[in-house]
PAVOVO-224975 format. One record per residue (C-alpha): residue in three letters; x, y, z. Coordinates in steps of 0.001 Angstrom, whole numbers, plus 500000, padded with zeros to 6 digits. Each point is the difference from the previous one (the first is absolute). Layout:
ALAXYZ;...
END
This chain:
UNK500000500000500000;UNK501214503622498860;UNK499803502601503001;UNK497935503056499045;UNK502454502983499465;UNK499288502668502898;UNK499702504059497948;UNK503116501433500603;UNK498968503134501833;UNK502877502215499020;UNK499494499904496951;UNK498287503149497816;UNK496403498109500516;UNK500972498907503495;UNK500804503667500905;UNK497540501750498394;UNK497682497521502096;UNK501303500484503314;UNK499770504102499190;UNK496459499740499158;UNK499326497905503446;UNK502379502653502013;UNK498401502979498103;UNK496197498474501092;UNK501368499252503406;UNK501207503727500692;UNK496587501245498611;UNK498100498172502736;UNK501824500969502649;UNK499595503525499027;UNK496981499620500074;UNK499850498496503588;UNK502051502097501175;UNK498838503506498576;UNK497301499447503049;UNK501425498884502986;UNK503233501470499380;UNK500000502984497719;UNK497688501322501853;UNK500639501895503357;UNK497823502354502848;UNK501667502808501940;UNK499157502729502167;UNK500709502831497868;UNK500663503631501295;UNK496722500884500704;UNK499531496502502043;UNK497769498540497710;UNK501047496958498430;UNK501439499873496180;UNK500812497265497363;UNK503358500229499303;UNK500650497330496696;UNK503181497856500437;UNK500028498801496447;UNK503975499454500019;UNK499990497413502636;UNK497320498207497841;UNK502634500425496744;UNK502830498207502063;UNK497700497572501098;UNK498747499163496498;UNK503373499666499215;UNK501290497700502247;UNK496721497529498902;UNK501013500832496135;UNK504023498376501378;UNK498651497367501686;UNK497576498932497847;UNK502507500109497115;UNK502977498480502049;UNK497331497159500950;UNK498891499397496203;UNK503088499766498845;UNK501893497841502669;UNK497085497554500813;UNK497016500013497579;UNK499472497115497938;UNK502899497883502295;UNK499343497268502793;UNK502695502011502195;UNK500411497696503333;UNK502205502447502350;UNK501165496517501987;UNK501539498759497407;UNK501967502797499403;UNK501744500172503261;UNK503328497985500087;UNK500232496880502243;UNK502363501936502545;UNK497270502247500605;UNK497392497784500513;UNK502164498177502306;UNK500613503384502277;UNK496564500873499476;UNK498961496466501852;UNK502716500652502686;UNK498347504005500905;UNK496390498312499525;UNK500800497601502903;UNK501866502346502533;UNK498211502834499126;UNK497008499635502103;UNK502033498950503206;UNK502264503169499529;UNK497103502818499198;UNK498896498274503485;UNK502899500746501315;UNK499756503271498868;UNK497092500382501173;UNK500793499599503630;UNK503148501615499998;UNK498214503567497898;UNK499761501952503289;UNK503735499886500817;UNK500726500677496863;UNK497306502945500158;UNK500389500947502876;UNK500952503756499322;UNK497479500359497127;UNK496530500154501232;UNK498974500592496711;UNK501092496394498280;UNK498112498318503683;UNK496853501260499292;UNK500258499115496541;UNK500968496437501156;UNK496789499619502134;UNK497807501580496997;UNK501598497427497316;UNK499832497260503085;UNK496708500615500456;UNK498732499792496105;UNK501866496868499953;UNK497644498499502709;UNK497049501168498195;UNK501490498074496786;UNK500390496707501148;UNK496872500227501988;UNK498235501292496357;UNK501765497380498487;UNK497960496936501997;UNK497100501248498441;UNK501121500803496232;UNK503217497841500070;UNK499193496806501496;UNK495930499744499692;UNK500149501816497064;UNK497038502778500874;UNK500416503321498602;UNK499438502881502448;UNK500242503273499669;UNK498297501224503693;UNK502770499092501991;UNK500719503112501219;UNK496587499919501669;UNK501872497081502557;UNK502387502305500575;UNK497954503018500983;UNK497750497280502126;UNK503130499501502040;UNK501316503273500519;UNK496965501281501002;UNK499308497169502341;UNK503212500855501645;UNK499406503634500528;UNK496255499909501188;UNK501139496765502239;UNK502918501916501244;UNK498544503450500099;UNK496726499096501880;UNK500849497060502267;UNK504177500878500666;UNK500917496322498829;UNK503727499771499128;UNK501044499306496237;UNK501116496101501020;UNK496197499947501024;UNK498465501565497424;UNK502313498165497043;UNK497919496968500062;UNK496408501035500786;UNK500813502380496757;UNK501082496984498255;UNK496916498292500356;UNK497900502277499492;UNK501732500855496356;UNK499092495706499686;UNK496657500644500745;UNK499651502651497518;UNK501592497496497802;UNK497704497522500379;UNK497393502510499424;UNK501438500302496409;UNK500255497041499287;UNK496513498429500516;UNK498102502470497043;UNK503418499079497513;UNK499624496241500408;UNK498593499615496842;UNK501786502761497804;UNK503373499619498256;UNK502223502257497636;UNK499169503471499701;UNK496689499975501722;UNK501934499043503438;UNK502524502724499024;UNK496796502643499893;UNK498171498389503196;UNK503301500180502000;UNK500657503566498627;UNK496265501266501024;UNK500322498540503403;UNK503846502060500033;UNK498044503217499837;UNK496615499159502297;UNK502848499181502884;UNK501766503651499131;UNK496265501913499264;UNK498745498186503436;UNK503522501883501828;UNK498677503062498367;UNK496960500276500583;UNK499927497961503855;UNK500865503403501352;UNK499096499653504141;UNK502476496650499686;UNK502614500449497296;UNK499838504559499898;UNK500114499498496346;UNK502661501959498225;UNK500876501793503354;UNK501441495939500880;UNK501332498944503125;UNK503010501900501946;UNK501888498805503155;UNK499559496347499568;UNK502559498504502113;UNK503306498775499573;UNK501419496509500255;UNK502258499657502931;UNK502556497202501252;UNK498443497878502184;UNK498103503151501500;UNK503132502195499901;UNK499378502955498107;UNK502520501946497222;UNK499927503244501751;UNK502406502177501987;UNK498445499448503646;UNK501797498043502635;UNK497663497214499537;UNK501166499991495677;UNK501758497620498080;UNK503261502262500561;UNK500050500418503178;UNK498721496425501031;UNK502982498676497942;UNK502509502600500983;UNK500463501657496748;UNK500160503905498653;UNK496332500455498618;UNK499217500231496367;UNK497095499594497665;UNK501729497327497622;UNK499448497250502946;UNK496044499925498997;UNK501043499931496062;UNK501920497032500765;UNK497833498244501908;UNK497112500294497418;UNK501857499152497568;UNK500756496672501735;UNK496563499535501083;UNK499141500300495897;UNK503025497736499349;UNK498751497213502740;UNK496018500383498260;UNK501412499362496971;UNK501793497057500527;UNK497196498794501643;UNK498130500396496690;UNK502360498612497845;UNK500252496655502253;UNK496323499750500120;UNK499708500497496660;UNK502821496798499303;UNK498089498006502510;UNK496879500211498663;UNK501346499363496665;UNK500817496417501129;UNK496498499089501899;UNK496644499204498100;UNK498839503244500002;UNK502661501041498277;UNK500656497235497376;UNK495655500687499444;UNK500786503828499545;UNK502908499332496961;UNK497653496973498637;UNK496805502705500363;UNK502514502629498072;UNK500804497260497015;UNK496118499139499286;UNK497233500000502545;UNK498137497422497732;UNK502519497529500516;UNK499929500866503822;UNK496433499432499978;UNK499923496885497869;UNK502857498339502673;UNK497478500667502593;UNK501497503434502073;UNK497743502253501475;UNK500920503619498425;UNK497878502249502320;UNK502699499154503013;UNK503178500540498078;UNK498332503032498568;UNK499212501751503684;UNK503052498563501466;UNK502159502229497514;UNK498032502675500332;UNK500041499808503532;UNK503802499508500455;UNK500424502808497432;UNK498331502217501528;UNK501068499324503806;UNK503763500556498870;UNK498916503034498547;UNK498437500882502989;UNK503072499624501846;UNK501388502081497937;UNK497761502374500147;UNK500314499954503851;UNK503452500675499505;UNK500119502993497543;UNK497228501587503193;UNK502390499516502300;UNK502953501229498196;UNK498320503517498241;UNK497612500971502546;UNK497525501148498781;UNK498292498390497029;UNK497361501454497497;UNK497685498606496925;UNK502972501663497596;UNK502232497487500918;UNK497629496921498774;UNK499137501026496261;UNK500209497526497310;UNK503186500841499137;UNK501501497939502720;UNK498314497091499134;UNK501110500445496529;UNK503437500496500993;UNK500004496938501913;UNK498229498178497698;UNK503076501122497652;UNK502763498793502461;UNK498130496203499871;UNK499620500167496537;UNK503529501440498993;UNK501758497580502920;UNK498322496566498962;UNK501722498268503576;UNK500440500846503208;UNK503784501106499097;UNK498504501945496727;UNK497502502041501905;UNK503017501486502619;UNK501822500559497504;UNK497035501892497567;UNK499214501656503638;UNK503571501182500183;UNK500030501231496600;UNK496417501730499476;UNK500096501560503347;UNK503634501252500906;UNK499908500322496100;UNK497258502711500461;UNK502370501797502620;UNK502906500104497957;UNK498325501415497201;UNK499592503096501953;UNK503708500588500361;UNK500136500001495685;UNK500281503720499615;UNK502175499322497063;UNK496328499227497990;UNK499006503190500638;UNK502990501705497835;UNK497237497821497014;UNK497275500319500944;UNK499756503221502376;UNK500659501600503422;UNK496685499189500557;UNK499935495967499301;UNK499380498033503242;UNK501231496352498406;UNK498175498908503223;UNK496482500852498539;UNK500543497730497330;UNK501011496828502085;UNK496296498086499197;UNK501216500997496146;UNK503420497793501077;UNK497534497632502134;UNK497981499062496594;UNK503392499367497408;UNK501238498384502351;UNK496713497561500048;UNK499999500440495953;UNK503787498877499721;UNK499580497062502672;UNK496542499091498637;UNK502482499409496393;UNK503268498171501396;UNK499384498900503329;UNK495792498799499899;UNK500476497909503172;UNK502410503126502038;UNK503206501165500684;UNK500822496197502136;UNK497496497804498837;UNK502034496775500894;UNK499309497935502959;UNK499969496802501274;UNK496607497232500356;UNK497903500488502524;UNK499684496276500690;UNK503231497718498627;UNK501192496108500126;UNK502783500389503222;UNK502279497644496688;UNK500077500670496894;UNK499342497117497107;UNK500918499225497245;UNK497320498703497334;UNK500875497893497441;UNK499047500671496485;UNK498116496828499213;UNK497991500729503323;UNK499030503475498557;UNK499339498273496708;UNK497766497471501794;UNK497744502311502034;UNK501641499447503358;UNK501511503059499948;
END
């Protein structure tokens, strides 16, 4: 058999292809861009507000889709380009080595951050904000990763747990350690709640139930004024202290009990351990639960619930026990980020979060993947505020940090194209043989294999 002959792309009908696809490329996003970018309100001198059109920064970005569209057309159109193999066997053999130690030392690293923090307050509570989206991923991931359930509410968890917290706390002077689980449950129950109604639904109809039920949970906070004050929120809500010692400068402090010189950075470091120990906790009860029957029903429920049903499983209790599980670790989480800012208010539980986490699970694909898309997508937010050299293109008045959900959705595009499955999409069986065996081929052949 002849092989067809692939059209050789760089030549005069190859380029003049690729030019037509770039040229149509840069048209459209000018024209989704003229909109939302090239378009911008300011106060003006007399204090009302003006449109003030930013139709070069839609030019540049036009033409950075017309050079990628063209660099992509002519590199990898019409070819079955496989990037592994590519990469030289040396490579691949390193590449195995970092993929094995490279959990164990960003573990590491992860304990020892506040010593090597320890004079930049700054990079802590950016620790305990990327530790704490991390949580919220692998408890997301229960519910879309292992049983396979899309849901886009799962911010409402999270607000169900900080606000459980801060009314618990606030009204009844119960200590965080206290609070941490009844929050926790609660989040379940509200879990539970979702899941009954969603039993039956699949695809994108769960994906719009769970959304709807995201904003009833953030419209009830709004508008539950005598509990929740609405967009006023909830001030003062107590701190967590160590074993009932508190972080302040008294005699009775942290500093003072321990016989050191006062200073704020002790509570920083001792949420960002208490963030660090919850989610640990998640991660192992994640692995754990991977390897009972719940857990081997949630990954056979996420591969096709008609096979489930036809080998006799029940669906409704996988279905509520993710949910619930899901939600309760959000809920601790949720308890945490109380604790930690405050005060807490229905701004900080819009459905951006949930799409940001649902981002981190979907860019991660493991447990190792989501840290790592955590790391990335939210310290990666942070640095792109320190970029001032963008705004010698674009502007002194481009803030690269409003266009981070811009970065958030390439980022989901370019995954969504190379990487389907996430950044670490490798792992090992739930359930294995403790030997491995070696079939022969005539069994195989045979049906006895």
């Amino acid at each position: 058999m002849t092989q067809e002959a692939q059209p050789d792309f760089f030549s005069l009908p190859g380029i003049a292809a690729a030019l037509k696809s770039a040229t149509l490329a840069a048209l459209v996003a000018f024209g989704l861009f003229s909109l939302m970018v090239g378009m911008h309100t300011d106060i003006g001198p007399s204090g009302a507000q003006e449109l003030e059109p930013r139709f070069g920064t839609v030019a540049i970005l036009a033409a950075i889709a017309f050079v990628g569209t063209l660099a992509r057309e002519l590199l990898f159109h019409g070819r079955d380009y496989n990037v592994a193999s590519h990469i030289p066997p040396g490579l691949k053999t390193a590449a195995g080595y970092v993929s094995t130690y490279f959990a164990p030392a960003l573990l590491t690293f992860a304990v020892i951050a506040p010593i090597v923090f320890y004079s930049n307050r700054y990079l802590l509570d950016l620790s305990i904000l990327i530790l704490t989206y991390i949580m919220l991923g692998w408890g997301l991931n229960i519910v879309v990763g292992l049983a396979g359930l899309l849901d886009l509410g799962y911010v409402a968890f999270y607000a169900v747990g900080a606000y459980s917290y801060a009314l618990l706390a606030t009204s009844f002077d119960l200590s965080f350690w206290v609070c941490l689980p009844i929050a926790g449950m609660l989040a379940a129950m509200f879990g539970v709640l979702l899941g009954f109604p969603v039993l039956r639904l699949r695809g994108d109809y769960l994906a719009i139930v769970t959304l709807a039920f995201g904003e009833i949970i953030r419209l009830v906070i709004i508008n539950w004024v005598p509990v929740t004050k609405g967009y006023a929120g909830i001030g003062s809500i107590p701190r967590p202290t160590f074993f009932g010692i508190p972080f302040n400068a008294n005699d009775d402090g942290f500093a003072a009990v321990f016989g050191l010189e006062f200073t704020p950075l002790y509570r920083t470091i001792f949420l960002y351990y208490v963030i660090l120990g919850l989610a640990l906790l998640t991660a192992f009860v994640t692995m754990r639960l991977r390897r009972l029957p719940v857990g081997r029903a949630w990954e056979a429920l996420r591969e096709d619930e008609i096979a489930c049903r036809s080998l006799g499983i029940n669906t409704t209790n996988p279905k509520l026990t993710a949910f619930a599980m899901g939600a309760m670790l959000a809920g601790f989480a949720g308890s945490f980020f109380s604790a930690r800012q405050g005060f807490i208010s229905p701004e900080s539980f819009t459905f951006v979060e949930s799409a940001t986490i649902l981002s981190i699970v979907v860019l991660g694909g493991s447990p190792l993947g989501i840290a790592l898309a955590a790391i990335v997508m939210i310290g990666g937010t942070e640095i792109m505020r320190e970029l001032d050299f963008l705004k010698a293109i674009f502007g002194n008045d481009f803030d690269p940090g409003q266009y981070r959900m811009l970065l958030f959705g390439l980022a989901m595009v370019l995954i969504m194209i190379w990487k389907p499955r996430g950044l670490i999409s490798t792992r090992e069986p739930s359930v294995f043989l403790s030997e491995r065996k070696v079939i022969a081929r005539d069994l195989i052949q045979e049906g006895k294999g």
